[in-house]
LOPA-899487 format. One record per residue: x, y, z of N, C-alpha, C, O in turn; residue number from 1; residue in one letter; chain. Coordinates in nm, 4 decimals. Example, Ala and Ser with C-alpha at 12.3 -4.5 7.8 and 13.67 -1.06 7.14 Angstrom:
BEGIN
nu_nv_nw_cau_cav_caw_cu_cv_cw_ou_ov_ow_marlum_fimi_vexdren
1.3190_-0.5690_0.7800_1.2300_-0.4500_0.7800_1.3200_-0.3300_0.7800_1.4236_-0.3319_0.8465_1_a_A
1.2850_-0.2250_0.7080_1.3670_-0.1060_0.7140_1.2900_0.0030_0.7870_1.3409_0.1138_0.8039_2_s_A
END
This chain:
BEGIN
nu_nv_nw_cau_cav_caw_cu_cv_cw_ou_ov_ow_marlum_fimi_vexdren
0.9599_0.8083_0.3942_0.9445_0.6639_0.3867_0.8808_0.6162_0.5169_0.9475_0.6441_0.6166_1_x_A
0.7803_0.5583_0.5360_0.6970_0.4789_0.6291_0.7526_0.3253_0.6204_0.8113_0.2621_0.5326_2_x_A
0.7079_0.2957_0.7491_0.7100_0.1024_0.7459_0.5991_0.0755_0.7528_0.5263_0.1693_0.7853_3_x_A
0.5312_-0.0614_0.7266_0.4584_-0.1290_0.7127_0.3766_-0.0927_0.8860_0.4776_-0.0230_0.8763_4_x_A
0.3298_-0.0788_0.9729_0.1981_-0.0646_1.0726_0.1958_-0.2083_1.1292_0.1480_-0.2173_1.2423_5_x_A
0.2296_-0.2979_1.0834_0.1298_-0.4520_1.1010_0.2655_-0.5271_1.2015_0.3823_-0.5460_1.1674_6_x_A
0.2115_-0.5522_1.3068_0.3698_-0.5788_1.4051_0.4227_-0.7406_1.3483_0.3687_-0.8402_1.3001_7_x_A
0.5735_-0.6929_1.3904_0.6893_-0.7625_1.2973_0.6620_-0.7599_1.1565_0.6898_-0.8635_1.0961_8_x_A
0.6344_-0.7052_1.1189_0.6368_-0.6826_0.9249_0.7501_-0.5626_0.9203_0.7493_-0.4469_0.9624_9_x_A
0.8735_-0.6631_0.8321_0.9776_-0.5551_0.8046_0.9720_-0.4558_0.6963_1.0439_-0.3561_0.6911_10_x_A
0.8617_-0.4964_0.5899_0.8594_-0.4080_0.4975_0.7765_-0.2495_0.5009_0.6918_-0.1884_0.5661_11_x_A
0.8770_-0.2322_0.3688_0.8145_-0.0477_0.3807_0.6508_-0.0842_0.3352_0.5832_-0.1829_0.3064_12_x_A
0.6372_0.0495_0.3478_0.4740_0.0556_0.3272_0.4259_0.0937_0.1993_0.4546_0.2133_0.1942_13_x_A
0.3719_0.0643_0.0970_0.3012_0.1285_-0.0258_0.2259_0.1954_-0.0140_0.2215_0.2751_-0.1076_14_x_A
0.1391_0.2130_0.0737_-0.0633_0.2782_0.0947_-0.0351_0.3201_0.2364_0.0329_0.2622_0.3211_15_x_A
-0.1045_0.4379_0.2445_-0.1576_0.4840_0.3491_-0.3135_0.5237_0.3436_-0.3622_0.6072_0.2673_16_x_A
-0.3689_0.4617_0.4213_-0.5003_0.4835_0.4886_-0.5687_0.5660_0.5785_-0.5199_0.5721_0.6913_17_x_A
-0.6838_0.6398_0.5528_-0.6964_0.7220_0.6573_-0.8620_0.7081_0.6800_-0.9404_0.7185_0.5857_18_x_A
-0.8968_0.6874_0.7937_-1.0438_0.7209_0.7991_-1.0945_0.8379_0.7428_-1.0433_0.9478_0.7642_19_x_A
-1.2118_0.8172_0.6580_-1.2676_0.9446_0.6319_-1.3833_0.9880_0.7583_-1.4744_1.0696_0.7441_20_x_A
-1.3501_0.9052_0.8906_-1.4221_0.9726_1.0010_-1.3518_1.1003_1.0693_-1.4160_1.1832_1.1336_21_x_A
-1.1916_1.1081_1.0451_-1.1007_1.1338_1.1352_-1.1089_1.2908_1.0170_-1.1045_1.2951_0.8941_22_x_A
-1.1191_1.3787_1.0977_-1.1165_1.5282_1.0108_-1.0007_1.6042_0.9826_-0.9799_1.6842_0.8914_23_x_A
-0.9080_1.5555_1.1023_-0.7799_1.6060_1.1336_-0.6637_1.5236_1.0442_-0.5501_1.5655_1.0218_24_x_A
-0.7087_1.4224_1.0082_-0.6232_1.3018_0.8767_-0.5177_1.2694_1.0476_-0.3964_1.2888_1.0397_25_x_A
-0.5672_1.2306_1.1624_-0.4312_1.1708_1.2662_-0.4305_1.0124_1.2564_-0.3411_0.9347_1.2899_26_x_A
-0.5767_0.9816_1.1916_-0.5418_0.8684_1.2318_-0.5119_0.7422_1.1073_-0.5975_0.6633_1.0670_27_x_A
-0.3905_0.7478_1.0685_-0.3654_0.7320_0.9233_-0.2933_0.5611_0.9706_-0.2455_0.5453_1.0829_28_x_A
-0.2965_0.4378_0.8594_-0.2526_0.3512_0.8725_-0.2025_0.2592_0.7791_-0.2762_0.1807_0.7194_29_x_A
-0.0529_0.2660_0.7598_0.0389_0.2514_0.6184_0.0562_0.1352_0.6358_0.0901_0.0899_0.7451_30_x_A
0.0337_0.0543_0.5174_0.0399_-0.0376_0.4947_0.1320_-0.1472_0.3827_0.0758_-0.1475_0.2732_31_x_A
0.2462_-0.2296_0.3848_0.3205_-0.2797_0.2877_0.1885_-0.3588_0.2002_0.0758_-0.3781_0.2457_32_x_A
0.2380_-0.3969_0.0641_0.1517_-0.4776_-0.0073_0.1065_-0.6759_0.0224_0.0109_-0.7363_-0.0262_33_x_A
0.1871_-0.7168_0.0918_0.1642_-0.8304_0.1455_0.0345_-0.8238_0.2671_-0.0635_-0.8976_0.2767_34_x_A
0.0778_-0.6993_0.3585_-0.0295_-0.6514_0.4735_-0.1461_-0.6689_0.4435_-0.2324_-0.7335_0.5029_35_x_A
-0.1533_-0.5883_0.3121_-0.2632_-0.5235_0.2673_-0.3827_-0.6715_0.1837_-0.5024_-0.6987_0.1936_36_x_A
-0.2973_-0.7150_0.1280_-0.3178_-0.8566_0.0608_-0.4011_-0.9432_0.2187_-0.5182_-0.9790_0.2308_37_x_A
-0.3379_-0.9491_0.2738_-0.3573_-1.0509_0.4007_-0.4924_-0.9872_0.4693_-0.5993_-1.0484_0.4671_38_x_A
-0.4758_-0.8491_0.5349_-0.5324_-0.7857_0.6370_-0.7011_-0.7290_0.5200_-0.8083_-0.7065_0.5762_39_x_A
-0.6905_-0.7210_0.4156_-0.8044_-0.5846_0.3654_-0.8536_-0.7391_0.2500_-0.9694_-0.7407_0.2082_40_x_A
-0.7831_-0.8242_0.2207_-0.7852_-0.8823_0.0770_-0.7493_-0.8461_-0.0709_-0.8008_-0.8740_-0.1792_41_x_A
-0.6485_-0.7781_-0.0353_-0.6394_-0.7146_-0.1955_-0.6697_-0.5548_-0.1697_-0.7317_-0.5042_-0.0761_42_x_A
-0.6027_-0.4878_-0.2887_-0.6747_-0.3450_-0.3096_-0.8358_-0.3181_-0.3470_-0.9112_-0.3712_-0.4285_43_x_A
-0.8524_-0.2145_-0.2527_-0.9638_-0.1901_-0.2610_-1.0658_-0.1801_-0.4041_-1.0202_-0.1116_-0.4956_44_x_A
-1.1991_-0.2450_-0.4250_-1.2043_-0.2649_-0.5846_-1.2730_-0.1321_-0.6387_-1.2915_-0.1486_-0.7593_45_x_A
-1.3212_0.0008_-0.5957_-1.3539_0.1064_-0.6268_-1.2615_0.1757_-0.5651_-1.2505_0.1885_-0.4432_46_x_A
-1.1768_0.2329_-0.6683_-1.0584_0.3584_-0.5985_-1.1365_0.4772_-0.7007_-1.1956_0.4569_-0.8067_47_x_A
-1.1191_0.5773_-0.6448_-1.1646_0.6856_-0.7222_-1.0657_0.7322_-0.7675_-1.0816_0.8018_-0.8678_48_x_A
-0.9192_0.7137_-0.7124_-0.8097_0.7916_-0.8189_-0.7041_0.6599_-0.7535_-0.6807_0.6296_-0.6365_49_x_A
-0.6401_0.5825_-0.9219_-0.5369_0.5386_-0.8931_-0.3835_0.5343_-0.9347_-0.3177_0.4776_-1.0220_50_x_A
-0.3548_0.6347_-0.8142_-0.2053_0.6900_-0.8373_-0.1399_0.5739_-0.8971_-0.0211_0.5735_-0.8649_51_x_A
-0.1639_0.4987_-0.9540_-0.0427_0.3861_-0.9822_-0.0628_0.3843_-1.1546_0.0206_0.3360_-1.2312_52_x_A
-0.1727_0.4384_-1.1904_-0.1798_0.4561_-1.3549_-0.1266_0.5873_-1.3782_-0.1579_0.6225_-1.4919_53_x_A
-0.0652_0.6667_-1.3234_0.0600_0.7854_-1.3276_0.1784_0.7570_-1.2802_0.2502_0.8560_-1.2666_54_x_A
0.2181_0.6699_-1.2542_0.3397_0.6196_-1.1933_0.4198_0.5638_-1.2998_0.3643_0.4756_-1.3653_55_x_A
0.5560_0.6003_-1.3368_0.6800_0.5598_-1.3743_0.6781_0.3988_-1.3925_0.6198_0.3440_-1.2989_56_x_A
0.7181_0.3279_-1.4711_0.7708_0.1742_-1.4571_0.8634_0.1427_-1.3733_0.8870_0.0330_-1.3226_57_x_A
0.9255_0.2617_-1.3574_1.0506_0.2295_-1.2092_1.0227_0.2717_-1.0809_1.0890_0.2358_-0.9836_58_x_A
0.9414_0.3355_-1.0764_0.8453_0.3598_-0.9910_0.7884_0.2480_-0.9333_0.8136_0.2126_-0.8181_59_x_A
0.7177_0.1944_-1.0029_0.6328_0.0600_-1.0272_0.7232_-0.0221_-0.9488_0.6994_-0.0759_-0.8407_60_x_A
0.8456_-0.0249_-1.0270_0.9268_-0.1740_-0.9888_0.9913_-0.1137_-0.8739_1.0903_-0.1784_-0.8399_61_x_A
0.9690_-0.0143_-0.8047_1.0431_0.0046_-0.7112_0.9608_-0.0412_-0.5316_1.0126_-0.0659_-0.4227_62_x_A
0.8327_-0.0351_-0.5727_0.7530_-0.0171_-0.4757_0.7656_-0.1934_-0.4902_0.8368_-0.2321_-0.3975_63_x_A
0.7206_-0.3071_-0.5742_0.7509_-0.4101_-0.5445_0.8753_-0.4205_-0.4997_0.8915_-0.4315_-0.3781_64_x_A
0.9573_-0.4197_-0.5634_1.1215_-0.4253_-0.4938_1.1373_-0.3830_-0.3217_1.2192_-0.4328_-0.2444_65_x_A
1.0282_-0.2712_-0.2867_1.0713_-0.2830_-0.1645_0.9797_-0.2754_-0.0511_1.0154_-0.2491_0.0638_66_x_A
0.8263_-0.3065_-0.0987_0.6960_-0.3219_-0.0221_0.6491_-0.4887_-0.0141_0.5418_-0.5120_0.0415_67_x_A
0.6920_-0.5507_-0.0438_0.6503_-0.7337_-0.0848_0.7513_-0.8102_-0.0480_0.8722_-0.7927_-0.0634_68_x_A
0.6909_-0.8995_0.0034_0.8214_-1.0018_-0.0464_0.8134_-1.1144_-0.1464_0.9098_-1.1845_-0.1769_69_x_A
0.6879_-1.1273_-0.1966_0.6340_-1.1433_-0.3471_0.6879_-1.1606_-0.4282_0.7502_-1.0550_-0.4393_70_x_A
0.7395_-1.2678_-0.5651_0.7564_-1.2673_-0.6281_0.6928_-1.1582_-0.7385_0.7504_-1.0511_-0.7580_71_x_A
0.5946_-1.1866_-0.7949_0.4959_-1.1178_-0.8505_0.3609_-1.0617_-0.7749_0.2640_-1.1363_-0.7891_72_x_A
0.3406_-0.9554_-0.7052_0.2445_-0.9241_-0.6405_0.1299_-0.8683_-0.7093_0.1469_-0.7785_-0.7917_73_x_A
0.0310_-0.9071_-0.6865_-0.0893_-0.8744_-0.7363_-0.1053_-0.7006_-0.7739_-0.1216_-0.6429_-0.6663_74_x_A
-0.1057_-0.6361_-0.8487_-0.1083_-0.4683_-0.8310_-0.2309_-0.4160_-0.9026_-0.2971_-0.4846_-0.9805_75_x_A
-0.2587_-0.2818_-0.8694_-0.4112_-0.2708_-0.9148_-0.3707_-0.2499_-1.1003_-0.2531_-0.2517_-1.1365_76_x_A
-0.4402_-0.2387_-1.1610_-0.4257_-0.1962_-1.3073_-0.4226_-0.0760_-1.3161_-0.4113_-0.0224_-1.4264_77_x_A
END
């Protein structure tokens, strides 16, 4: 389990980020879904694989339950 990267943000993190400059994967930067909303605008709109259309419904509701503080947070499809 990671926290959110973004200072004073108490929430856990959903996404981790990594430059595809960095070869060694060190320089990685996890991000909660509010962060990500605020800091990037939303999920990225070309994902080439999105782990979240293999993911569980409780799964699902788990990562809102504990990455947001969101009522309903925006999530990719």
């Amino acid at each position: 389990v990671q926290s959110c990267m973004t200072k004073n943000c108490p929430l856990l993190a959903c996404v981790t980020y990594r430059s595809s400059l960095d070869a060694d994967n060190k320089d990685l930067w996890h991000s909660c879904i509010d962060c990500q909303e605020k800091d990037f605008g939303g999920w990225p709109e070309e994902l080439k694989e999105l782990p979240i259309t293999f993911m569980s419904q409780e799964h699902k509701n788990m990562i809102v339950e504990m990455c947001t503080a969101q009522y309903c947070p925006d999530m990719p499809k």
